[in-house]
Structures are given as structure tokens and as C-alpha cells.
C-alpha positions in Angstrom: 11.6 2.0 -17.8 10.9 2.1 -14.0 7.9 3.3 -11.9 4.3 3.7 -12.2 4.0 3.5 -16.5 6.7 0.4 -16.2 4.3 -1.4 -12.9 0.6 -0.5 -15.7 2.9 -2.3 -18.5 4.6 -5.0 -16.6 1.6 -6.1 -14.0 -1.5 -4.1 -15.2 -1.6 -2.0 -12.0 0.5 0.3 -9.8 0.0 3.4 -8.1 -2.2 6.5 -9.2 -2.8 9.8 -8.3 -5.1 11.1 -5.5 -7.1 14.4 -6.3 -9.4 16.1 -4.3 -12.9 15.1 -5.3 -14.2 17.5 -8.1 -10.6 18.8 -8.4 -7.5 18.0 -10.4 -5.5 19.4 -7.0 -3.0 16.3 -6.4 -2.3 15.4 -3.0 -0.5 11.9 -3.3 -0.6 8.9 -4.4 -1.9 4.9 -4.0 -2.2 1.0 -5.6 -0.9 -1.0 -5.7 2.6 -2.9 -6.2 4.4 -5.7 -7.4 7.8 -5.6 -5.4 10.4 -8.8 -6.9 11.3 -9.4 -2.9 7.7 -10.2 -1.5 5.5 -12.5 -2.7 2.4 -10.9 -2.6 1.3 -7.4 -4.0 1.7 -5.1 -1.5 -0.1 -1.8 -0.5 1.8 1.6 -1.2 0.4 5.0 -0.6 2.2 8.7 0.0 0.6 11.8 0.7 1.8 15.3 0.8 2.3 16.4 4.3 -0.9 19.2 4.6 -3.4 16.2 3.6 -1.9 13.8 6.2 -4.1 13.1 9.2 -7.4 14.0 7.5 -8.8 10.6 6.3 -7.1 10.5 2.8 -4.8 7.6 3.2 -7.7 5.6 4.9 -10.0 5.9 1.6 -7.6 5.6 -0.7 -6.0 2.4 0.6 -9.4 0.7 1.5 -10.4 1.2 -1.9 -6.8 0.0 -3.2 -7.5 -3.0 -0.7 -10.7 -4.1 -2.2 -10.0 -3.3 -5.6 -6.7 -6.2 -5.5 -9.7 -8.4 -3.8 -12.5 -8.1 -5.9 -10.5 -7.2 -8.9 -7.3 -8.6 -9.3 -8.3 -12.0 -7.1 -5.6 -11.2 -5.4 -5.8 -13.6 -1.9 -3.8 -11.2 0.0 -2.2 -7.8 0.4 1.3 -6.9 2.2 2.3 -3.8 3.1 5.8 -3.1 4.2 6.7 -0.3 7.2 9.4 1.0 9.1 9.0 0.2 12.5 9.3 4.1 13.7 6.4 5.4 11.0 3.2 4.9 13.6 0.8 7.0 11.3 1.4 4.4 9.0 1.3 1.4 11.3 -1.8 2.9 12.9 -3.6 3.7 9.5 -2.7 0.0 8.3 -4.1 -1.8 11.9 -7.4 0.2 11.1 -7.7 -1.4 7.5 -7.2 -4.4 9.3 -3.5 -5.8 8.3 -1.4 -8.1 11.3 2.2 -7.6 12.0 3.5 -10.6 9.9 7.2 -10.4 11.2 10.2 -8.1 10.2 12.2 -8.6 6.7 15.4 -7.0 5.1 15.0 -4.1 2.6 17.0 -5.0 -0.4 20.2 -2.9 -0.9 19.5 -1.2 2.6 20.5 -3.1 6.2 17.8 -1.6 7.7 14.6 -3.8 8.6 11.1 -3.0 8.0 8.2 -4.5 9.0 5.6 -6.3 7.3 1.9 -6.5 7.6 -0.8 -8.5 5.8 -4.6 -8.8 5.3 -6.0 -11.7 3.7 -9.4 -11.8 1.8 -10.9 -14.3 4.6 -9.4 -11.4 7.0 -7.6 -13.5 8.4 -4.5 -11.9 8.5 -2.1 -15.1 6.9 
């Protein structure tokens, strides 16, 4: 079994649906990850394109954020970019990640970069 069911069973967490408040209207999703090539949990999000741009990513990932913190313990968060996606890049420099270097994509030769925010904020 593979994605979000298999992360809950395997991990306890993963990624869930976004709704509009007071709706059941989806309009993407966000959690959390366990990814066997990093060696943190890492941050993942995706929205539909009409709710990009309007805040929606920011919420749900600062609440993803401080629920691996405060719930999970977790001591830090990754997140992992390509290096031509700047919505992302500038939604994850406002949460307060750090460029942390580039790595490999398994089964893909492309590069991606990662970023990291640490429970002290430091950033390592």
C-alpha cells in the first residue's frame, strides 16, 4: 500500500486534505512526510491552481510546522524544492526554513533543493 493511508499506518502522520473553512470544498492538500532518502520529516503541501497565492499554503504549512514541533517532538522539518518553483521557495523563506544545500531525487538526475527549520529556529 502506498500514499497517504500507507504514511497514517507506517508513521502515524502524512498529508490531509485542505477544505475551505465551514466547507467540505477540497482545495489541496498538507503534513507531513516521512521520505526513506532524508533524514528528517519533511514538509509537503499542493494546492489546486485557483487557491494558489491567496494565503492557503501559508496556514496550512505553519500549522503542519508546529504540529511536528509541539506534537510529534520532531527537532526539525525539511522540505525539498526545485530550484525553479519560487512560490514555493518564497512561501517556505516566510515560514522561516534556510537553504540547507542541494541533494539528488531518487530515480530522477535532476537536483532539488533542500531547506530546513529547526525548533530553536535555527535553521540546522
Amino acid at each position: 500500500m502506498e500514499g497517504p493511508v500507507a504514511s497514517y499506518e507506517k508513521f502515524g502522520f502524512g498529508l490531509s486534505r485542505i477544505s475551505l473553512r465551514g466547507t467540505d470544498i477540497p482545495i489541496g492538500m498538507a503534513g507531513i512526510l516521512k521520505r526513506d532518502f532524508l533524514e528528517d520529516v519533511d514538509l509537503g503541501y499542493a494546492f489546486l491552481p485557483e487557491y494558489c497565492g491567496q494565503g492557503y499554503a501559508y496556514e496550512a504549512a505553519a500549522a503542519v510546522i508546529e504540529y511536528a514541533f509541539n506534537v510529534l517532538k520532531s527537532g526539525k522539518v525539511v522540505a525539498i524544492v526545485s530550484e525553479t518553483n519560487q512560490a514555493s521557495i518564497k512561501l517556505l523563506k516566510k515560514l522561516g526554513f534556510r537553504k540547507n544545500g542541494l541533494i539528488k531525487y531518487p530515480g530522477d538526475d535532476s537536483e532539488v533543493r533542500l531547506y530546513i527549520i529547526s525548533r530553536d529556529g535555527s535553521g540546522k
